[in-house]
N, C-alpha and C positions, 0 to 999 in steps of 0.2 A: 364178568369174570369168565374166561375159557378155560375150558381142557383142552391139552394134548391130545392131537389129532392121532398123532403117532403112541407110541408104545414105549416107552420111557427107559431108560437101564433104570435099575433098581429103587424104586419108593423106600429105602429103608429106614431105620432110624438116624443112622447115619447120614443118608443123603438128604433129608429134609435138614438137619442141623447144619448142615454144609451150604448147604443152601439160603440159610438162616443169616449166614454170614456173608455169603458173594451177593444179599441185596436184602433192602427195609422190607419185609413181608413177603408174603406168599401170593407172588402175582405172575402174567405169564409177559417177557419182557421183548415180543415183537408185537411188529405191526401189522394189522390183518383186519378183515371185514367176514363177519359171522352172520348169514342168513338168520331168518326172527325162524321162532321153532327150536330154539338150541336145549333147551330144558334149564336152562337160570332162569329164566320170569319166571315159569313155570312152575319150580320148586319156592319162589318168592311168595309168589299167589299161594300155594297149597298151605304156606308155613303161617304166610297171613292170615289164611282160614282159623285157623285153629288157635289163635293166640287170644287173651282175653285180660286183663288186670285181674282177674282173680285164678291166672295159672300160673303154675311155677315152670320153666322149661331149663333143659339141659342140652349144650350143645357140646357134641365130640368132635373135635378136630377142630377148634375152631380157627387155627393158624394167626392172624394178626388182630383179627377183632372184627371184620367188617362188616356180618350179619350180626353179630352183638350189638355193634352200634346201632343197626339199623331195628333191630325187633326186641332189644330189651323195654324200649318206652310201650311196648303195645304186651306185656306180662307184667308178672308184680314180682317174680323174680327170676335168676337166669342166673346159673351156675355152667361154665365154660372151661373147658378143660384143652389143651393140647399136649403133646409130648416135647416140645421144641421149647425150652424157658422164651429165647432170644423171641420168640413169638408171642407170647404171655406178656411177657413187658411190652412189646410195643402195642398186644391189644386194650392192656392196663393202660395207659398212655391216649388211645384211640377215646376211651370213654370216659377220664378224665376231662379232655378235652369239652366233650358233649357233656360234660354235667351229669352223666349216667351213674345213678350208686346205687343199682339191685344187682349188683353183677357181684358176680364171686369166680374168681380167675384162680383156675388151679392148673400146675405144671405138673403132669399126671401120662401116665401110659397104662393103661386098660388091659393089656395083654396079660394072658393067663400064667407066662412065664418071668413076669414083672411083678407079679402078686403071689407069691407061695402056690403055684399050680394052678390057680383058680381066678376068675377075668372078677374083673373088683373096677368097677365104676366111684369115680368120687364124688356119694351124692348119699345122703341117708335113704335108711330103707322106707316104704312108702312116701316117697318128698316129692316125686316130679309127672306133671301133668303132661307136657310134651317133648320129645325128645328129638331135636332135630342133627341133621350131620349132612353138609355140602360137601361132598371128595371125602370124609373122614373116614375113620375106620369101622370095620365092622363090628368088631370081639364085642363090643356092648352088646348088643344082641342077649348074648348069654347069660348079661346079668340083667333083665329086665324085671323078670319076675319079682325081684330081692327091694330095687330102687323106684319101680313104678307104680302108682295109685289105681284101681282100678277103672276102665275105658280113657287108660294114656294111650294119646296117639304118638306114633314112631315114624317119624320121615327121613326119608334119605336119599337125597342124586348121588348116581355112582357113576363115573367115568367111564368109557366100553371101549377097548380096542378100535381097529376100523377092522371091517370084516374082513377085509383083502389086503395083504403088504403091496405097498405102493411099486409100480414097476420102477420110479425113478430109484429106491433103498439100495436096490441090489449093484446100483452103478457110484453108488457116495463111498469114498476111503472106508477103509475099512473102523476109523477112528469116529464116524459119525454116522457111521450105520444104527439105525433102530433095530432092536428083535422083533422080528415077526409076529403077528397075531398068535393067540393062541388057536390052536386048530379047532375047539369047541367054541363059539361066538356068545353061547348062554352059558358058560361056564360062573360067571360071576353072578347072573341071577341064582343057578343052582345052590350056589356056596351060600347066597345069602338066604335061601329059601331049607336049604340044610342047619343052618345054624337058626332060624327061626324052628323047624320044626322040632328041634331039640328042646324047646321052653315049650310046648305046645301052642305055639303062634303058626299063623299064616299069612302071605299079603291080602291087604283087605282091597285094595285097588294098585296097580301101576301103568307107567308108560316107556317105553321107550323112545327115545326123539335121535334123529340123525338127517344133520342138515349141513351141507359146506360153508368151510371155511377159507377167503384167498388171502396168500400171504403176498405180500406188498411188494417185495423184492427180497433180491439175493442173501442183501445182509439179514431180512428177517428170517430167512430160509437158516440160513447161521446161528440165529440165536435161538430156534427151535430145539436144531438139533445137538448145541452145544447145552441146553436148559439144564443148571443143575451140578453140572460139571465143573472143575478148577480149571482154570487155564492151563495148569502143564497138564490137565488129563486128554485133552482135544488137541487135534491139530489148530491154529492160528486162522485167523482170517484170512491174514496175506498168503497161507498156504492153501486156503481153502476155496477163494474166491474164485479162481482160472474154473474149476470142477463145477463150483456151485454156481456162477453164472450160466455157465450152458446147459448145464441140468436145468436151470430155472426156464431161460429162455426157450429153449425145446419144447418142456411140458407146460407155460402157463398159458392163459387162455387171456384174453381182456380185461378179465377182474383178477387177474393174480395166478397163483399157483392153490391149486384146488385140493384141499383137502377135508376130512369126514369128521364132525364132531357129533360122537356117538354118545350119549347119556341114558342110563336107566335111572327113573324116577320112580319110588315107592311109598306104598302110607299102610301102617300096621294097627291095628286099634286091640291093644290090651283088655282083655274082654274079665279080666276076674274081678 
């Protein structure tokens, strides 16, 4: 599974549901070669550590099912939440499939202004031994103290900008242009390290991993920067191709068109 190398228009509520619908799940729909180092095994491995038949886990954001599928047989229970239904069903569906029935699928948004002021995880209070989140959201965070058992461990890869906007951004229409990095590059560790210190948490260990990604050609150059998007929101391919060929061709190298997939990886252990 990739992240976006680049910088997205808006992750909203809206855009993931829209999204929901231009394709079956939450996947990224070019073609590309990711250097090892990306921080997916890596948050596999760390989540595999910590799992056991006698713990209960919760995952935020689980989008289609695909770590459910893969780490519910190694817990004795697994309560998975996203905000997208259309994603809930098809992860309902994913574990069907496998036989899977410790899974409890809820279509849920965490956020504090979705719950009367206040961020509300769906999960009873002391029930959950590990809490993991691939890309998901943060606002759980806030509610740990309330739903987690004492020494739960909290894991979570988070997506990172690329440090520098790419020189080719500034020459793509204006229709396919990414936003620029944020000018603080640790801004997202802060925010996550802000909303920990407000429960009196800290990280117990992380990493950062930043390793290239080549995209394959022109058309996948297209579907990066279209990801997410309606068709009448983008310019067209036939309008876009003349542009994005020669940008491709100019900047890519023998493996493709090079670009940065940045992930922070972290693990919190609830110490009450």
């Amino acid at each position: 599974m990739r992240n976006l190398a680049t910088k997205v228009r808006g992750h909203t509520t809206a855009w993931y549901e829209r999204l929901a619908t231009l394709q079956e799940g939450y996947y990224y729909p070019w073609e590309s070669t990711i250097a090892d180092g990306g921080g997916e095994a890596a948050y596999g491995e760390l989540v595999r550590q910590h799992l056991s038949l006698e713990r209960d886990v919760l995952e935020a954001g689980c989008g289609h099912g695909v770590d459910v599928v893969a780490f519910a047989p190694l817990c004795r229970t697994l309560r998975a939440y996203d905000q997208v239904d259309r994603y809930i069903s098809l992860a309902r569906k994913a574990a069907a499939e496998q036989g899977i029935d410790n899974v409890t699928f809820l279509c849920r948004n965490s956020r504090a202004d979705r719950n009367g002021g206040q961020v509300t995880v769906p999960a009873l209070t002391a029930s959950i031994d590990v809490v993991i989140s691939r890309r998901g959201p943060t606002n759980w965070i806030e509610d740990v103290p309330r739903f987690c058992r004492p020494r739960a461990v909290l894991i979570q890869l988070n997506p990172l900008a690329p440090l520098d906007e790419y020189d080719w951004n500034r020459e793509l229409p204006e229709g396919l242009r990414q936003s620029p990095p944020d000018d603080d590059p640790g801004a997202l560790q802060h925010n996550i390290q802000t909303r920990l210190a407000k429960v009196d948490l800290a990280i117990h260990s992380c990493w950062t991993h930043d390793v290239p990604e080549w995209l394959h050609g022109p058309r996948d150059f297209y579907r990066l920067l279209t990801f997410g998007n309606a068709p009448e929101e983008v310019p067209s391919w036939p309008e876009s191709e003349p542009v994005l060929t020669e940008i491709f061709e100019r900047n890519a190298g023998e493996s493709g068109l090079e670009l940065r997939n940045r992930r922070f990886l972290w693990k919190v252990v609830f110490a009450q």
